[in-house]
N, C-alpha and C positions, 0 to 999 in steps of 0.2 A: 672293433671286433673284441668281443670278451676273452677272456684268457681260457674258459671251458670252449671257446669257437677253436680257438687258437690254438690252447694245447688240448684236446681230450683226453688222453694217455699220458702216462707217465714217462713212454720211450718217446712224446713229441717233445717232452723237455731234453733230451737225452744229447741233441746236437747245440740248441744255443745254449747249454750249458757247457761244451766242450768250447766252443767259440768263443765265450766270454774270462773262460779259466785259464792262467798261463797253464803250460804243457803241463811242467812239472806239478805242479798243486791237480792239476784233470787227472793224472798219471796216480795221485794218491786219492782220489775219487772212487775212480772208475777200474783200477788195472785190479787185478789178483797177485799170485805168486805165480811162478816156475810160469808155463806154457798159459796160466790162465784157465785149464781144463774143468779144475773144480769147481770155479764160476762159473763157467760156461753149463756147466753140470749139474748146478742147482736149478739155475733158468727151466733147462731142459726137461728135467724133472717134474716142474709143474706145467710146462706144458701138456706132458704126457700120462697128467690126470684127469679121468673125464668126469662128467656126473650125470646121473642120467631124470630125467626131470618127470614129473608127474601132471598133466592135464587133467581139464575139461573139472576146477575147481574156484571156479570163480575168481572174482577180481583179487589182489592180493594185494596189503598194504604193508611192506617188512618194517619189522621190529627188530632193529640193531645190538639193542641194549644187551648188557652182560655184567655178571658178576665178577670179579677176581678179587678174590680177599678181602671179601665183604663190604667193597667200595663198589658200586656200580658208574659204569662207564658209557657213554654214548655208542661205542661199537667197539668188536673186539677188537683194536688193533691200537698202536701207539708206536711211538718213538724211538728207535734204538739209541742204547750211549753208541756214540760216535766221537772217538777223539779226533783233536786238533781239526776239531771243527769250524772255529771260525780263523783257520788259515785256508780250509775249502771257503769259505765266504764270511768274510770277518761280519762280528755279528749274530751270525747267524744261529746260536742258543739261546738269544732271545727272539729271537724270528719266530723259532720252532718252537718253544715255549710258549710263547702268548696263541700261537695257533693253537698247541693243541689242549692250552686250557680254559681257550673259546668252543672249542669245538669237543671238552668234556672228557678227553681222551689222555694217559698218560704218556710225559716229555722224561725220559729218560739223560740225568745229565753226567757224563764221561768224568773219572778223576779228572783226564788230561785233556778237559775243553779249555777254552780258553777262557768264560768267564768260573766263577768260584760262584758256591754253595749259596752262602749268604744273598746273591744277585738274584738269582734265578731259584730261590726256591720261594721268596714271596711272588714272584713272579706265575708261577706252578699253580697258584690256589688249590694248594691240597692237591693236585693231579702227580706233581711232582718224585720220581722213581730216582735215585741216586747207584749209579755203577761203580763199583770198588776194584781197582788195581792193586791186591794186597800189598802194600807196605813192605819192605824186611825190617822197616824200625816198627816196632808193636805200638809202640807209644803214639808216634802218626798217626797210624790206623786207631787207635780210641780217638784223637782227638779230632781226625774228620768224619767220623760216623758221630760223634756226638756235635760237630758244626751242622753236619746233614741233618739229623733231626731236631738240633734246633732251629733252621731253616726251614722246615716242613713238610722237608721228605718223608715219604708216609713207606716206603718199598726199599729192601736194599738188593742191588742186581751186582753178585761177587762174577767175576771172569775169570774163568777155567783156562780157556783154549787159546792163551796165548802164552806159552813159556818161555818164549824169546822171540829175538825180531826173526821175521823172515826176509826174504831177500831181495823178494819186490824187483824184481829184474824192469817191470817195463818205468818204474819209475826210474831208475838207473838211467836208459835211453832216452826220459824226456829230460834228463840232467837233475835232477832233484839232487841236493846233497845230502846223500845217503851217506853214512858214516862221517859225516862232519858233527864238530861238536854244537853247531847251530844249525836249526832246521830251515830258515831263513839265509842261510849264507847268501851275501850277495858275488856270485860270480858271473860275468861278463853272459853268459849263455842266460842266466838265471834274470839278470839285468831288459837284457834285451825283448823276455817272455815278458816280463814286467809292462815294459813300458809300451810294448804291440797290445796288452790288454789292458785301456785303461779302464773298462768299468769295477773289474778288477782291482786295480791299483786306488785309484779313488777312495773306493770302500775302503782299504789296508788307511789308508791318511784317515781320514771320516773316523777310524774307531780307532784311532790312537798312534798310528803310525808301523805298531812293529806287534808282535803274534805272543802272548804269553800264554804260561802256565798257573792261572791265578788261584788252583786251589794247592801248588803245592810250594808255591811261594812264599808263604809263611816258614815253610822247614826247611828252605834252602839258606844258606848264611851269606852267599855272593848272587847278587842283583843279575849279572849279564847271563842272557838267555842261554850263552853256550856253556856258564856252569852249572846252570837249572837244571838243562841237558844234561848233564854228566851225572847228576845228582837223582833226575828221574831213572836213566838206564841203571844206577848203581840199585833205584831202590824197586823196581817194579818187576824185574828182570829171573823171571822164574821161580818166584817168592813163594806162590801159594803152595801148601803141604797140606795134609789129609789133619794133621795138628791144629796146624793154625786155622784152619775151616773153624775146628771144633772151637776156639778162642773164639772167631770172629763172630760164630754162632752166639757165645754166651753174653758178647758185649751186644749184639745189634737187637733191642728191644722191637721188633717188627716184623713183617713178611721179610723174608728172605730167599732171593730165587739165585740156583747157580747154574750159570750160563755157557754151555759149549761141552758137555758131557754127551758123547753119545755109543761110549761101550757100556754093554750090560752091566758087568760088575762095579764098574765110576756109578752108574746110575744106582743101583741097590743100594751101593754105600753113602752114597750123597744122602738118600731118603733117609737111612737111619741114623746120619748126623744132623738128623731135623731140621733138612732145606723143607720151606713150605712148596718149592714150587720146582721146574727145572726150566728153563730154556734151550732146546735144541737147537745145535749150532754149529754149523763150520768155519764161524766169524769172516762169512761172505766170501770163500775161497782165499782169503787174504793170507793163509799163515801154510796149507800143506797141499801141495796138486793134488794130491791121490786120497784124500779125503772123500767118504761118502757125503751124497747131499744129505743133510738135515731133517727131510720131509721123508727120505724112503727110510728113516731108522721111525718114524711115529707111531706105524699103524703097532710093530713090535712093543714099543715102548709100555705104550699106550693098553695094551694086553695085558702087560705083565705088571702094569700099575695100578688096573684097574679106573675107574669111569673115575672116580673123586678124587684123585690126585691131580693137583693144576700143571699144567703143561702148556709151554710156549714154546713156539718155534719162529726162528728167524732164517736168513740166508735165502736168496732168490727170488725173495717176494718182488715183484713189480708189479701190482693192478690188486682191484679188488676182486676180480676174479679168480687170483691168487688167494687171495681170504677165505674165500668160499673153501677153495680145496682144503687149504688145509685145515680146515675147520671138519668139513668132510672126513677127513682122513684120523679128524681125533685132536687135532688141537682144541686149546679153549680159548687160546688168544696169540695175536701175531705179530711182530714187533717185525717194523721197514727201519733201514740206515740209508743207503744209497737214494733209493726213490723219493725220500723226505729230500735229501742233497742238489738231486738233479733237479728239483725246484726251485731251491734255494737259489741255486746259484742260475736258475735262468731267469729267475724273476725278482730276485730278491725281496725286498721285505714282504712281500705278494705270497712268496712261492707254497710259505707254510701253510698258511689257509688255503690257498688251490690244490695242494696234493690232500689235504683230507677231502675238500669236496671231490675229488677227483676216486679219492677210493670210495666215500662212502656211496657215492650215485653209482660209481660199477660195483658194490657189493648189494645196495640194492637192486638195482637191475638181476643182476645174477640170483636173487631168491624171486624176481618175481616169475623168470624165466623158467624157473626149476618149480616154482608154484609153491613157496613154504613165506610162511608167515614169519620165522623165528628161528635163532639159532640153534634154539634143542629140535627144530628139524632140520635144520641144517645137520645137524652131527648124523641124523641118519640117513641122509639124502647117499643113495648107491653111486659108489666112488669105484674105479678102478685103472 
């Protein structure tokens, strides 16, 4: 049985992913913040967009392709940075990388993945998007924006919407050590998830044995993971200022998108410190419950920025028919975290290539159903 028989959807990988993850590492997956509501509330949100389709137009053959930043792309959708990604499945930022620069699309990679710039940006072939956890040493921050593009990241993606940790409650109940200075700690609870998942565990031996921080290893002066730790909370931890944007603007020679803005006046002022682009975001329910979804601030946005301003939205996505909408609703391109995840780690080195096949056959499907040939009828196909 092939893996499109097997999983068609992105929610069939949803459960041998949970099966194959200890608790804890599925827990920083899949869980949100507080009650969970705001995740729940992004899902919900796209369900509760329709589209209403156009007949009796002949056979239709869709055209994925898109522009962003004068780099054209096989469909509009790509990669979220996603940290500590390969302790969801070690490995796993080259998995998602070689996927999606077979399949033409850009791989978005986290300061706080676990492999470094230099790895995975020959790896990218030019598709490659680099995400910035600012810095508080300034000097850092020049010196991994110029590793990024001399690795060949061609995109810099700055993150807003995280100004400190949040509280992650249900990873707390699957035991995660949460306020430990290693993220890894081994304790007896922590042991025992281990060892009850060994495809899991395997993979952790197979790439090295133990979970790093490879791009910020260089600027740390102690080796052991738990003062890496200390070193990353000391320097990531509510840094970014409306200042230092303006610095980070004048050093990154490139597109520049900032990601997880979604009051009106954050948004005006972003544009005029000459972000090229925005990413709408509630960084997937993970950081405040009572956060709106992502997608009902668009159609707003979107008005008030007019049609040529580039605009991405993340948070909620699962399916290509999620594409659709919010393409529909005013997006120009749409970046998945989770759904790339829930691949990963149920098929692993598989996973990456089957969730793009997987969105792009339901994102064609969904125009041929609605009868457009193209995404500029997509953006006018009646949404509501």
């Amino acid at each position: 049985m092939s893996a499109l028989q097997k999983y068609p959807r992105i929610s069939d990988m949803v459960m041998p992913a949970a099966r194959r993850l200890p608790a804890f590492v599925h827990a920083y997956l899949a869980a949100g913040t507080g009650q969970g509501q705001a995740m729940a509330r992004n899902e919900a949100a796209y369900a509760d967009i329709h589209l209403m389709p156009r007949f009796l137009r002949g056979r239709v053959t869709p055209d994925t392709h898109c522009s962003v930043f004068g780099k054209t792309y096989s469909a509009p959708f790509g990669v979220s940075p996603i940290g500590l990604q390969s302790l969801i499945w070690p490995g796993a930022e080259k998995i998602l990388c070689r996927a999606a620069a077979e399949a033409g699309i850009p791989y978005t990679l986290s300061t706080v993945a676990g492999e470094d710039v230099e790895t995975i940006g020959p790896i990218s072939d030019g598709h490659g998007w680099f995400q910035l956890y600012a810095p508080n040493d300034h000097g850092v921050m020049r010196d991994l924006l110029a590793r990024a593009k001399k690795a060949g990241f061609t995109t810099l993606v700055l993150t807003a919407d995280v100004p400190g940790p949040s509280r992650r409650e249900d990873m707390r109940l699957a035991g995660a050590p949460i306020g430990s200075r290693n993220p890894m700690s081994i304790t007896p609870r922590v042991f025992w998830q281990c060892i009850t998942h060994p495809a899991w565990s395997f993979a952790v031996l197979a790439n090295g044995g133990k979970f790093r921080f490879k791009n910020l290893e260089p600027y740390s002066s102690a080796s052991a993971l738990a003062n890496i730790t200390d070193y990353i909370g000391s320097q990531l931890n509510g840094s970014l200022t409306w200042d230092y944007l303006d610095e980070i603007r004048k050093v990154w020679k490139g597109p520049m998108v900032l990601k997880g803005l979604l009051h009106d006046e954050d948004i005006d002022r972003a544009v005029g410190a000459g972000m090229d682009g925005l990413v709408l975001s509630n960084h997937g329910g993970r950081q405040l419950d009572a956060i709106p979804p992502s997608i009902h601030r668009l159609a707003d946005i979107r008005a008030r920025l007019g049609d040529d301003y580039t605009l991405m939205v993340d948070s909620g996505v699962r399916s290509g028919l999620d594409i659709a909408r919010a393409i529909a609703c005013g997006a120009d391109f749409v970046l998945l975290g989770r759904a790339f995840m829930f691949g990963v780690a149920a098929l692993g080195s598989q996973g990456g290539n089957h969730v793009v096949s997987v969105l792009r056959d339901e994102l064609e499907n969904t125009m041929v159903q609605l009868g457009i040939e193209n995404l500029t009828e997509l953006r006018k196909v009646q949404s509501r």
